[in-house]
C-alpha positions as CSV (number, residue, x, y, z in Angstrom):
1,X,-7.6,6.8,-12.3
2,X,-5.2,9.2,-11.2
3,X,-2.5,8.4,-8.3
4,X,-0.4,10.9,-6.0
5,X,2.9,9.6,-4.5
6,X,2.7,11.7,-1.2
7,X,5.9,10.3,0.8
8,X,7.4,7.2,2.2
9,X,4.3,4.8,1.6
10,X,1.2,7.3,1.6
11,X,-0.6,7.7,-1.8
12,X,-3.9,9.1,-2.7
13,X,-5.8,7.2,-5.0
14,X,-8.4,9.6,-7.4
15,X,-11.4,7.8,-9.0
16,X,-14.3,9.0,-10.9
17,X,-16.4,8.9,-7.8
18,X,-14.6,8.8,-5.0
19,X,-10.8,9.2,-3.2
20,X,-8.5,6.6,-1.1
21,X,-5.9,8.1,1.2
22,X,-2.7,5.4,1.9
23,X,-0.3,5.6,5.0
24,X,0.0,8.9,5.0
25,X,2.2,10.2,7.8
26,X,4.1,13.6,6.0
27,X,3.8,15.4,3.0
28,X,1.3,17.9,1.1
29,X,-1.6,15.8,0.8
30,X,-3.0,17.7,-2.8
31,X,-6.6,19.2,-2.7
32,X,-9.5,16.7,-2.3
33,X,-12.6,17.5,-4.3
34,X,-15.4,17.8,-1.6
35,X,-18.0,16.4,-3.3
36,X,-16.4,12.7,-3.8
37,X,-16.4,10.4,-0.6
38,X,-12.7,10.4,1.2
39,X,-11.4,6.8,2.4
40,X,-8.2,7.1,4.6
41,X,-6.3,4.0,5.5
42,X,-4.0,3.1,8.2
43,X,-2.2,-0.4,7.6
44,X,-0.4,0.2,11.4
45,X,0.2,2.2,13.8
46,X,4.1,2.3,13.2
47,X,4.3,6.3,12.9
48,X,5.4,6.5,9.4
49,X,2.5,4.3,7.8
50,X,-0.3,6.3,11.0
51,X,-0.3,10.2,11.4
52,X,-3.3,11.3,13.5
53,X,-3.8,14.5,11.5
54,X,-5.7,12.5,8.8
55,X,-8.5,12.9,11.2
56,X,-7.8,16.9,10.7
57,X,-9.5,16.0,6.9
58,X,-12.9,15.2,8.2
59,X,-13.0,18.8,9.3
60,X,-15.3,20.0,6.6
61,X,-16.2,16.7,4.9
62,X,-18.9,14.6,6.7
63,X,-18.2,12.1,3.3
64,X,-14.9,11.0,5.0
65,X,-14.8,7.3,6.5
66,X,-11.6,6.1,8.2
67,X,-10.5,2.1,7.3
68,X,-7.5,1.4,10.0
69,X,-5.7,-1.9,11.0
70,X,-6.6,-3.3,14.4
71,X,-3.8,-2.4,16.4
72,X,-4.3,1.2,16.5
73,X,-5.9,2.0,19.2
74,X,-9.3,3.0,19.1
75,X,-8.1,5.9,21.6
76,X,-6.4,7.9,18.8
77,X,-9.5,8.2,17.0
78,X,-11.3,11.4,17.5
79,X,-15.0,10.8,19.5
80,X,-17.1,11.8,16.8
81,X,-15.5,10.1,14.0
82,X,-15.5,6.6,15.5
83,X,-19.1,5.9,14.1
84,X,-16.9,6.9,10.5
85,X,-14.3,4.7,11.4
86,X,-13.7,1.3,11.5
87,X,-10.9,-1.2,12.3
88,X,-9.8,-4.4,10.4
89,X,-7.8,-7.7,11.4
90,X,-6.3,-9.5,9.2
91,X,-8.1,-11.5,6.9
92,X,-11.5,-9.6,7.0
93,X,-13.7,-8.2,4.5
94,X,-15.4,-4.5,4.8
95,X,-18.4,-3.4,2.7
96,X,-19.2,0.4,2.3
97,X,-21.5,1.8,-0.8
98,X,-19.6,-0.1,-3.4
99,X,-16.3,-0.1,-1.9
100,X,-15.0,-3.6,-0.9
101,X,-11.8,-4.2,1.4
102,X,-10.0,-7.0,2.0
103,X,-7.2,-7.6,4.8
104,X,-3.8,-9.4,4.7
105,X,-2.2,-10.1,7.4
106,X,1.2,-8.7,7.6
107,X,4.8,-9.8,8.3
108,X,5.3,-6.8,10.5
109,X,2.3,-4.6,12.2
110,X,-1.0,-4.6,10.5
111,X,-2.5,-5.3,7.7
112,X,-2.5,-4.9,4.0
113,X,-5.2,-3.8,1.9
114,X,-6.9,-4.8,-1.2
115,X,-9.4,-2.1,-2.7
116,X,-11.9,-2.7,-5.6
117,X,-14.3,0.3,-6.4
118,X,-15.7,1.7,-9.3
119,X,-14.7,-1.5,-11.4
120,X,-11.1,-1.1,-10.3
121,X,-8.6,-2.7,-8.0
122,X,-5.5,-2.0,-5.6
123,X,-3.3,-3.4,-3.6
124,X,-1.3,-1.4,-0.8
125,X,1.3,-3.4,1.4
126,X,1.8,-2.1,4.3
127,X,4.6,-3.1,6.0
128,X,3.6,-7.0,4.8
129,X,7.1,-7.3,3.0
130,X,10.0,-10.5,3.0
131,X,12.0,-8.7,5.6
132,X,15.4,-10.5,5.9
133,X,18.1,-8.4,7.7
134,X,21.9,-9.5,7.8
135,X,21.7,-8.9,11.3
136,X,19.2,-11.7,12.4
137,X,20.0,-15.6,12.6
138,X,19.3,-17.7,9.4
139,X,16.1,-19.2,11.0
140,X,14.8,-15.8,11.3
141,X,15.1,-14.7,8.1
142,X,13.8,-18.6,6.9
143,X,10.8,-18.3,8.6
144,X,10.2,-14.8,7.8
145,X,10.2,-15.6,3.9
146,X,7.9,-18.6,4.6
147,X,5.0,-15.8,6.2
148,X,5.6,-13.4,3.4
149,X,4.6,-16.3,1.1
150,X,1.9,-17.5,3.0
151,X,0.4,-14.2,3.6
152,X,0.5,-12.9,0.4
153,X,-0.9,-15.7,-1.5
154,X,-4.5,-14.4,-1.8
155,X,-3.1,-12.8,-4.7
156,X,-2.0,-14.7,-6.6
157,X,-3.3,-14.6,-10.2
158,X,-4.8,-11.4,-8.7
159,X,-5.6,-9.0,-11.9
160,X,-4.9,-5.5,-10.0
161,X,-5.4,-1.7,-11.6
162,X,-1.9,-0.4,-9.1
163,X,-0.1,-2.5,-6.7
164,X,1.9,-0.5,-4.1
165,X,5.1,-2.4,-2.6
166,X,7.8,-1.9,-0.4
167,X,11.3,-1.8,-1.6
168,X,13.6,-0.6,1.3
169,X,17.2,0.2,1.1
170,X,17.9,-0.6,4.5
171,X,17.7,-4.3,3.5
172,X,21.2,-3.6,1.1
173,X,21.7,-6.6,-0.9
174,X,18.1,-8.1,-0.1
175,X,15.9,-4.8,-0.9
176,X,14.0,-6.6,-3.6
177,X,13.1,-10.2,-2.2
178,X,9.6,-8.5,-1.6
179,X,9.0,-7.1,-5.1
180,X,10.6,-10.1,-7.0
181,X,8.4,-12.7,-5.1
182,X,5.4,-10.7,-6.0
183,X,6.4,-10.3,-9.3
184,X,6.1,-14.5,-9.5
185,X,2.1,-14.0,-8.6
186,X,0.4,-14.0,-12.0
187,X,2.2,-14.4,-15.7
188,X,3.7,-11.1,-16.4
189,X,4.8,-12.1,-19.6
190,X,0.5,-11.6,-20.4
191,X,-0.2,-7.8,-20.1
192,X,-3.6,-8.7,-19.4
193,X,-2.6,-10.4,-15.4
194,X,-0.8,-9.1,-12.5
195,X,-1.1,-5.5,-11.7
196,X,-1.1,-3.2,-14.2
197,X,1.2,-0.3,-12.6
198,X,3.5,-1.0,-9.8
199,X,4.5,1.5,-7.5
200,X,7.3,0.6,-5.4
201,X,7.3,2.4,-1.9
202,X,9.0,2.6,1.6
203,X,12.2,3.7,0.0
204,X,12.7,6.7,2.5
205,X,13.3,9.0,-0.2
206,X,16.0,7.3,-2.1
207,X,14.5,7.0,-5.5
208,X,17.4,5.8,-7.0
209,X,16.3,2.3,-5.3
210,X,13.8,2.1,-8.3
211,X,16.9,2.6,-10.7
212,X,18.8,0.3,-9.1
213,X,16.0,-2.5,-9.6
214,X,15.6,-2.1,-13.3
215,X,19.2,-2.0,-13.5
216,X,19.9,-5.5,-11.8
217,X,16.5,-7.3,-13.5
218,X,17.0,-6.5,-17.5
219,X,14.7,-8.5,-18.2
220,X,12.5,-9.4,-15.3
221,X,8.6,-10.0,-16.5
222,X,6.6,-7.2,-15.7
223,X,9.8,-5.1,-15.4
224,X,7.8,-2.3,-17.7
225,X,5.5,-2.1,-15.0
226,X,7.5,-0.2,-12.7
227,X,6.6,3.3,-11.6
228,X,9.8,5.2,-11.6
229,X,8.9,7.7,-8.9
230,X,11.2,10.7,-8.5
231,X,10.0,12.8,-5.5
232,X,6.9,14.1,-3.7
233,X,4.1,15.2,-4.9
234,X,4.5,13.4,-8.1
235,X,0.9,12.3,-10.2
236,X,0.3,9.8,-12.6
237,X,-2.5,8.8,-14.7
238,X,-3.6,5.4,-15.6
């Protein structure tokens, strides 16, 4: 499996057989080999997790299928792809020549997703994050962490291949509530549960975000699991 940080939260996901295509909304998305079937997601319409010129890569590819979140509109998708396309609430599974998809409802816009195909699985966020800002009332932020539990708890004990999860500067002192809480999921102290590589994401180019974690959690189970991304266009191989 082979995995290309594009920008912000869009990441393209390379299997034996076929591709995945996350949130992208900038970047150089790298060449796509024509012969393996294309699925590009959408968790929301915010317009740095939705760019309408993914539908510009069915061009030449009739293998490309489009898996978007319910509140985009079915407007921005193109006429003749919407037979390729379909659009998911929250909580809802879809079923496509051995590619399964499951929904989780989000504590902003959306959904997230959970992939298995080809004997592998993946989990990309979203927006669904424990959003607690200094500038909202206690309450707020209470009942915001009590969603972000409840929403993500499908995966707990959740065995995943890459997890993809937001960690956000613009939350200062609380930029890692998200990541810590699902770092609590499985055992990480057994390399055999949780996700296998974590890539954090939504950190508007400031990589040194991901420094700053490992920094302030020395020994934090499943620390070791952290991608360290440094910019765009970056690949890995798992």
């Amino acid at each position: 499996m082979k995995i290309t940080y594009i920008a912000h939260s869009g990441f393209l996901v390379e299997l034996a057989h076929t591709l995945f295509l996350f949130d992208y909304y900038q970047g150089e998305i790298p060449a796509l080999p024509p012969e393996k079937p294309l699925y590009v997601f959408a968790s929301h319409r915010h317009p740095d997790h939705f760019n309408p010129e993914i539908f510009g890569l069915a061009r030449d590819r009739e293998n490309s299928f489009f898996v978007l979140s319910h509140d985009i509109w079915r407007s921005r998708v193109p006429e003749e792809l919407r037979e390729r396309t379909v659009h998911l609430k929250a909580g809802a599974r879809w079923q496509r020549d051995g590619v399964e998809v499951d929904t989780l409802r989000s504590t902003d816009e959306g959904v997230a997703f959970l992939v298995r195909a080809e004997g592998k699985a993946f989990y990309h966020a979203g927006d669904l994050n424990d959003w607690r800002w200094d500038g909202e009332s206690e309450n707020w932020n209470r009942g915001m962490a009590e969603k972000f539990r409840r929403y993500i708890e499908p995966l707990r004990e959740v065995d995943l291949d890459a997890a993809f999860v937001p960690l956000d500067p613009r939350q200062e002192e609380h930029y890692a509530l998200g990541l810590d809480y699902f770092l609590t999921l499985a055992d990480y102290r057994d390399p055999k549960r949780g996700a296998k590589k974590i890539f954090p994401m939504h950190c508007w180019d400031n990589y040194e975000i991901i420094d700053r974690w490992l920094s302030d959690h020395p020994d934090f189970p499943g620390r070791e699991r952290i991608v360290k991304i440094n910019g765009r266009g970056e690949s890995f191989t798992l």
